[in-house]
C-alpha positions as CSV (number, residue, x, y, z in Angstrom):
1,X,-32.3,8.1,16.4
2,X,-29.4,9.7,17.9
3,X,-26.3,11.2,15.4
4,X,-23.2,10.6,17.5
5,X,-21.1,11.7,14.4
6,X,-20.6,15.8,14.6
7,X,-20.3,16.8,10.5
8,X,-17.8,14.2,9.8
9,X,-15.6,13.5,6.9
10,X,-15.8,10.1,5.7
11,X,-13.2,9.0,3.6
12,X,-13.5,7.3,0.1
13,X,-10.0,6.0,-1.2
14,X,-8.2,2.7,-2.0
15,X,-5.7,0.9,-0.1
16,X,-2.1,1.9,-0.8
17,X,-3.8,5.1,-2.2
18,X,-2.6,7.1,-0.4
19,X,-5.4,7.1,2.7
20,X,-3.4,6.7,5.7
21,X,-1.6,10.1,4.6
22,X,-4.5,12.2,4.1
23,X,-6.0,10.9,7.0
24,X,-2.9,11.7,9.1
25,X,-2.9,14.9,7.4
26,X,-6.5,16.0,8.7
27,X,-5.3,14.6,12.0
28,X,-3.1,17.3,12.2
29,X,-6.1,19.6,11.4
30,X,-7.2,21.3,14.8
31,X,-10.6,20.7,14.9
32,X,-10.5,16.7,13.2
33,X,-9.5,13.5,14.9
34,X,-8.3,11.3,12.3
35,X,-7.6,7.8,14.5
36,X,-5.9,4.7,12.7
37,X,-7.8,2.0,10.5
38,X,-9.9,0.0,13.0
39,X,-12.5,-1.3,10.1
40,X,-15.2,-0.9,12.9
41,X,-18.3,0.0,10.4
42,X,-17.2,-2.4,8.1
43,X,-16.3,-5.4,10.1
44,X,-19.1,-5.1,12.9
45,X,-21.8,-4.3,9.9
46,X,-20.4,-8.1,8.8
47,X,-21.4,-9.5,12.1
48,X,-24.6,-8.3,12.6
49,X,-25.4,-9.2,9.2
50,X,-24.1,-13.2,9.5
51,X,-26.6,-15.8,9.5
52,X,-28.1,-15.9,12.9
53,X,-26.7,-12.4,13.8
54,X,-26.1,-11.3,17.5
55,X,-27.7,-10.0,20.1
56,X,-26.7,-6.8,21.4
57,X,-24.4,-8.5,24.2
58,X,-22.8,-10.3,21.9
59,X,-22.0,-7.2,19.2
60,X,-20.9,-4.9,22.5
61,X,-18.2,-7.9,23.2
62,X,-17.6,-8.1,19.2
63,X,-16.8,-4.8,18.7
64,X,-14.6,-4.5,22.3
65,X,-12.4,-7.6,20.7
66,X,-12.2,-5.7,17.4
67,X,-11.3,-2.7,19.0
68,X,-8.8,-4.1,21.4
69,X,-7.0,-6.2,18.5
70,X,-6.3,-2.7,15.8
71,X,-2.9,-2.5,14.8
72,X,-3.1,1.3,15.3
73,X,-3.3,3.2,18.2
74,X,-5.9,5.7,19.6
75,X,-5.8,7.5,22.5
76,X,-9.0,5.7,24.3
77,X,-6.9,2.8,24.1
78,X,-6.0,3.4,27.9
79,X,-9.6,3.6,29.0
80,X,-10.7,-0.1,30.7
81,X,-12.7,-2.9,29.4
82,X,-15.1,-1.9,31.5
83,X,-15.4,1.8,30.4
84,X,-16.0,1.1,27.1
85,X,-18.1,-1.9,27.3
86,X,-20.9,0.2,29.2
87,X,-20.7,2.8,26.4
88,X,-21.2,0.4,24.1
89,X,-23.8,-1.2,25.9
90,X,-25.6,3.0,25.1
91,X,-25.7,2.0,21.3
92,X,-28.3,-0.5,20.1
93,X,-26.9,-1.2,16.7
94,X,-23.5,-2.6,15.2
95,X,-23.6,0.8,13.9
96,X,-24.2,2.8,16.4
97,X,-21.2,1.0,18.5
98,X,-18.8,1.9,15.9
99,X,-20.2,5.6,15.8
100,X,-19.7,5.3,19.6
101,X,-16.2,4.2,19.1
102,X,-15.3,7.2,17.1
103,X,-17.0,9.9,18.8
104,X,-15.1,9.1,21.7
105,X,-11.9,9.5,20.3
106,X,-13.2,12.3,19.3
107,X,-13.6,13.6,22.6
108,X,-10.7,12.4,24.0
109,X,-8.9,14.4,21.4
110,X,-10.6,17.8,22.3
111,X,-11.9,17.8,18.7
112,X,-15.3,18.2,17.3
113,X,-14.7,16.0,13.9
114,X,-13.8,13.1,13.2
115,X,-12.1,11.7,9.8
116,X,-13.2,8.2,9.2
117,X,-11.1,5.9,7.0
118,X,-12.7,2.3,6.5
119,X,-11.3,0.8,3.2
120,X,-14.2,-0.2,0.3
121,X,-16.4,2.7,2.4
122,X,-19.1,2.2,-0.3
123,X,-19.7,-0.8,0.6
124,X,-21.6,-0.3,4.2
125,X,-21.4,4.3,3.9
126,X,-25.2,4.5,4.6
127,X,-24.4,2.8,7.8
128,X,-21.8,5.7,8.7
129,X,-24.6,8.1,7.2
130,X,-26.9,7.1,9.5
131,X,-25.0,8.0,12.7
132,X,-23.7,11.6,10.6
133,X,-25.2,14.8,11.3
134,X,-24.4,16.8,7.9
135,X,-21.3,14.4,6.9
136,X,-19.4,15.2,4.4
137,X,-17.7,13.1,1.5
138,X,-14.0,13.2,0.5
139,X,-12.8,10.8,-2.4
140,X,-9.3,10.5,-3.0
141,X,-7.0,8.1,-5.6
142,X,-4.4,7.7,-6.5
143,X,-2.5,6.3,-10.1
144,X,-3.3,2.3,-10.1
145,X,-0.3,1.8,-11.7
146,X,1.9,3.4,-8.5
147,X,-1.0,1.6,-6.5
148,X,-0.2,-1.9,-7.9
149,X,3.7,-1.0,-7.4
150,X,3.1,-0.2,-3.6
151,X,1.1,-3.3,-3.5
152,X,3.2,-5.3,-4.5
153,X,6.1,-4.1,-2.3
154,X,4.1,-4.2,0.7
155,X,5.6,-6.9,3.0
156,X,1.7,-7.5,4.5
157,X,-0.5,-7.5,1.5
158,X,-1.2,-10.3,0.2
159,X,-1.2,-10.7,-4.0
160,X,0.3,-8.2,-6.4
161,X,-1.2,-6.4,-9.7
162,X,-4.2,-8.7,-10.3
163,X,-5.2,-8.1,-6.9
164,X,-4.0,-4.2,-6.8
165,X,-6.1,-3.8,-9.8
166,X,-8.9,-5.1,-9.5
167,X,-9.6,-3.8,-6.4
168,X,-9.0,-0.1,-7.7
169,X,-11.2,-0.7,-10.1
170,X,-14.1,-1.9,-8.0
171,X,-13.7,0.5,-5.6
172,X,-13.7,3.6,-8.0
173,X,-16.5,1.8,-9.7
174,X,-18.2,2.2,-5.7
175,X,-17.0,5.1,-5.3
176,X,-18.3,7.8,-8.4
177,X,-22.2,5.7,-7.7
178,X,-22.1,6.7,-4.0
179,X,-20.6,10.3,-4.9
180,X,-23.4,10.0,-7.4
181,X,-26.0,8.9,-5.3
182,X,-25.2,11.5,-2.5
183,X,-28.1,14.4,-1.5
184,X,-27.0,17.7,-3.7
185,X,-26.4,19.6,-0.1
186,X,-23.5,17.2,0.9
187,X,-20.0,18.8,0.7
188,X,-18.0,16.6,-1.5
189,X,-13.9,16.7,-2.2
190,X,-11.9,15.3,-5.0
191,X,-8.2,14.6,-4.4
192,X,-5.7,12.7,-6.5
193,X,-2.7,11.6,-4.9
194,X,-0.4,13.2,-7.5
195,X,-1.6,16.0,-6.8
196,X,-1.7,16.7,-3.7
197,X,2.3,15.3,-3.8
198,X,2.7,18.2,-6.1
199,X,0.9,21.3,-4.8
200,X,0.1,20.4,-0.9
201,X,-1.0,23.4,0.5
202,X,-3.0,25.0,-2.9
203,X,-4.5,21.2,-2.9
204,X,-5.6,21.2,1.0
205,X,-6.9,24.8,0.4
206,X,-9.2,23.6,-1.8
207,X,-10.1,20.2,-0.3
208,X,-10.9,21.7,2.9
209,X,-13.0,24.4,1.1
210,X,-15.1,22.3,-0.8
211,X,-15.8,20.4,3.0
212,X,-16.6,23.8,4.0
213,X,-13.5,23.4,7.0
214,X,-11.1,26.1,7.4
215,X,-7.6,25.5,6.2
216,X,-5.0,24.7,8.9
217,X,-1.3,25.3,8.2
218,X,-0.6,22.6,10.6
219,X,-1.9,20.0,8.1
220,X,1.6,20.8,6.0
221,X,3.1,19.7,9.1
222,X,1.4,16.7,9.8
223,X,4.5,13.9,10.7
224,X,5.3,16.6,13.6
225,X,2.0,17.6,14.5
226,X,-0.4,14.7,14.0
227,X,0.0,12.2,17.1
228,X,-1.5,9.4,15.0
229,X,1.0,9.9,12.9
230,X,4.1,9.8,15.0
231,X,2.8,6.8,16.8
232,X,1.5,5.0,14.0
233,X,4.5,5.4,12.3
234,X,6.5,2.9,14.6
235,X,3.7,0.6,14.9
236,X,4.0,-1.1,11.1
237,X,6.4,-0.8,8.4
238,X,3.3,0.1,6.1
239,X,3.0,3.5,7.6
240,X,6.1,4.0,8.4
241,X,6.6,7.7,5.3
242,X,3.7,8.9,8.3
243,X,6.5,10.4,10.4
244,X,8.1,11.9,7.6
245,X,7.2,15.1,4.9
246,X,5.6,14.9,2.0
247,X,7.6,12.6,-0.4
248,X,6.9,15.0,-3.3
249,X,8.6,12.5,-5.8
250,X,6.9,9.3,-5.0
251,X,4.8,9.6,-8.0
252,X,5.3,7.6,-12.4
253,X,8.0,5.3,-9.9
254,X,5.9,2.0,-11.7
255,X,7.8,3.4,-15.2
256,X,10.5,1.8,-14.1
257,X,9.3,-0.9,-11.5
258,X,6.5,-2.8,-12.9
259,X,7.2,-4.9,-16.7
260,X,4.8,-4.6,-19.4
261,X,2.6,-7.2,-18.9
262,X,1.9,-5.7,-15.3
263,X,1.4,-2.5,-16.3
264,X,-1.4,-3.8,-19.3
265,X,-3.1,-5.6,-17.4
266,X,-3.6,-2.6,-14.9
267,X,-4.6,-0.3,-17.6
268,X,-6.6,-2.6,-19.1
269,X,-8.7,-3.4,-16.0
270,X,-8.6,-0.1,-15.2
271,X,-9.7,1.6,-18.8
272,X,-13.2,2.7,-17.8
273,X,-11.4,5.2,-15.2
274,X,-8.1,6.1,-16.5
275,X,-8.8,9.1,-18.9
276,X,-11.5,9.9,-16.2
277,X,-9.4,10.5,-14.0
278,X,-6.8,11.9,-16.2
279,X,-4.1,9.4,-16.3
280,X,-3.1,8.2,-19.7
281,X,-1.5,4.8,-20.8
282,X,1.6,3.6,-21.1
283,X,1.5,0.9,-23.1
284,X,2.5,0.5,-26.7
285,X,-0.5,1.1,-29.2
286,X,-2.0,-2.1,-31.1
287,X,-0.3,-4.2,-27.5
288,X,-3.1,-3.6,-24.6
289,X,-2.6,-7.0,-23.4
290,X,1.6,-6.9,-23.3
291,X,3.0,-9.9,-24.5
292,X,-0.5,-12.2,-24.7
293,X,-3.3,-12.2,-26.9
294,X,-5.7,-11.3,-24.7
295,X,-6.6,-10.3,-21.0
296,X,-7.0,-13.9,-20.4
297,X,-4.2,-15.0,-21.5
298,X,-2.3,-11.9,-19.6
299,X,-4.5,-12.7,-16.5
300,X,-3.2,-16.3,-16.7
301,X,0.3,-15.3,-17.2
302,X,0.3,-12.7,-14.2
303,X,-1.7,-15.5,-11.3
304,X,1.5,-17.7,-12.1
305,X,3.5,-15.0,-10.7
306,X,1.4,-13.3,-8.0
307,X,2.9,-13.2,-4.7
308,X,1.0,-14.8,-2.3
309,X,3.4,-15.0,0.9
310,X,6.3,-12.6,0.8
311,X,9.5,-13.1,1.8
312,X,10.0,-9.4,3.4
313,X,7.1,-10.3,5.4
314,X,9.2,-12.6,7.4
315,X,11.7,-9.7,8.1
316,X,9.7,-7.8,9.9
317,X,9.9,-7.8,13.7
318,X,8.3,-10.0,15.6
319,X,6.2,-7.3,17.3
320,X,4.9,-5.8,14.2
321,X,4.0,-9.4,12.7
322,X,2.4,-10.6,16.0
323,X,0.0,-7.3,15.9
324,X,-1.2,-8.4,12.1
325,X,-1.7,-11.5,13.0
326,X,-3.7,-10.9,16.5
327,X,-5.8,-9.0,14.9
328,X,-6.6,-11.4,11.9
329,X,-7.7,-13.8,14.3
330,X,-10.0,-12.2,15.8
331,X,-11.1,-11.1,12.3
332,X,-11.5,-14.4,11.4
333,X,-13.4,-15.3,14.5
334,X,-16.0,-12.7,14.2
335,X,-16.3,-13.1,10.4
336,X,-15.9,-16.5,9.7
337,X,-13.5,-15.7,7.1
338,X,-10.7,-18.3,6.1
339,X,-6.9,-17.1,6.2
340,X,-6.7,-17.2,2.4
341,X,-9.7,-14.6,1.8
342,X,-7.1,-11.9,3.6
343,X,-5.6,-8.8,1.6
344,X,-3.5,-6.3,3.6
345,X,-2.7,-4.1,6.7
346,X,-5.7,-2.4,6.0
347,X,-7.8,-4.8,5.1
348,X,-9.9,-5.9,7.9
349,X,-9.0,-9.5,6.5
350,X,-5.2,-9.5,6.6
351,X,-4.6,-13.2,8.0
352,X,-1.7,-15.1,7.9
353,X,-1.8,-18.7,7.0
């Protein structure tokens, strides 16, 4: 089988994690193409998995619709229907279409990597594996406590720290058994968020050296020299910090954002990881569970509370809302998925009811 994929890095990070910014950062990185989130492993893998599947016609016009509906914008978008239908129509897998998808970007870009950022990558990485020629693995997080904070302010995700949390927790539970279950000779990077807000450059130095890729002083530079970046940036109010420097203080801002019984449940869902990871808790000793008696009761408590449809969200322009919502339709007519199964920008599933 052919490996479309040149040594790629393939990202492994939670949403409002801080992935769009290391992505955009490596996009700035002369030899990496780091294109928007286009879900295309994730969501295709789902089609050609459904009961019934589809024939290869029918995944080359699947992936074409997913494609054309992306809130974010690569530069193959200008290439016809027609173009990239027929090199589509080269791959024989859902796969291989998505690996297809990228490498021409790739191309188009003039550079011989590419970044890929699919949120939950765990869940379908063998896939991207299997069209990788020496791929390489970079897992970044971030604090889920400042995760569940930019959660919950995000106009387009749906819930707030129930949600937040528990899907930090799954995915760094998917995360450290595919980093475990990686072959010895794979590069491998660890980056927390923090951190790299903190130290950029001594942070990318290493990163890119444990990928074995050369360090680019560009990537400091990445809202003036990434064109993902700058475009992206004016496409949705979620990305909007792309076309701007490092904020080096947006870090401890759920101290004074989130209440109590947000912040324990967080910790508490997130306990196996926290000291892992080195973040410690926050909560008051002999209260895990804030003001209840037990996660139940705090889970309870919270799902009263958890914002569902935001009001910001009807603020945003028209243009921006109409782009989310074009493309959760076609979500939902490749997948099958119902409005209310939908979770954020970057979530393949992001619907509106």
């Amino acid at each position: 089988m052919s490996r479309l994929l040149d040594a790629p890095i393939i990202l492994l990070c939670s949403e409002r994690s801080g992935s769009n910014l290391i992505a955009r950062i490596f996009d700035a990185h002369p030899e990496v193409c780091a294109p928007g989130a286009a879900h295309l492993f994730r969501v295709l893998a789902r089609v050609a998995a459904a009961p019934g599947g589809a024939d290869r016609d029918g995944l080359r016009r699947a992936a074409l619709a997913l494609f054309r509906a992306k809130v974010s914008s690569w530069q193959i978008d200008t290439l016809s229907d027609a173009a990239l239908a027929a090199d589509l129509g080269k791959a024989g897998s859902a796969a291989g279409m998505a690996a297809r998808l990228y490498a021409a970007e790739a191309s188009a870009t003039g550079r011989r990597h590419v970044l890929i950022k699919e949120n939950s990558a765990h869940d379908f990485l063998p896939l991207i594996l299997a069209q990788s020629r020496t791929p390489r693995l970079l897992f970044m997080l971030r604090d889920p406590r400042d995760m569940a904070l930019s959660w919950i302010n995000g106009a387009v995700m749906r819930g707030g720290a129930l949600r937040a949390a528990d899907r930090w927790t799954s995915d760094q539970r998917g995360f450290l058994a595919a980093l475990a279950a990686r072959p010895t000779d794979m590069p491998a990077a660890f980056l927390r968020y923090e951190d790299l807000l903190a130290r950029p450059e001594a942070e990318l130095r290493r990163v890119c050296a444990d990928l074995e890729l050369e360090f680019a002083p560009q990537m400091l530079r990445f809202s003036e020299t990434s064109r993902s970046a700058r475009v992206d940036a004016g496409r949705s109010s979620m990305w909007a910090n792309l076309g701007k420097p490092l904020m080096t203080g947006n870090a401890g801002k759920f101290r004074d954002h989130l209440d109590a019984d947000q912040i324990a449940y967080v910790e508490a869902q997130a306990a196996a990881y926290l000291g892992i990871f080195g973040y410690d808790p926050v909560s008051p000793v002999g209260r895990p569970f804030g003001n209840h008696a037990d996660l139940e009761a705090l889970r309870t408590a919270l799902q009263a509370r958890e914002p569902w449809e935001k009001p910001a969200y009807q603020a945003l322009p028209a243009e921006e809302r109409q782009r989310f919502e074009a493309w959760s339709q076609v979500y939902a007519d490749l997948t099958g998925d119902q409005a209310r199964n939908a979770s954020g920008p970057d979530d393949p599933g992001r619907m509106r009811a």
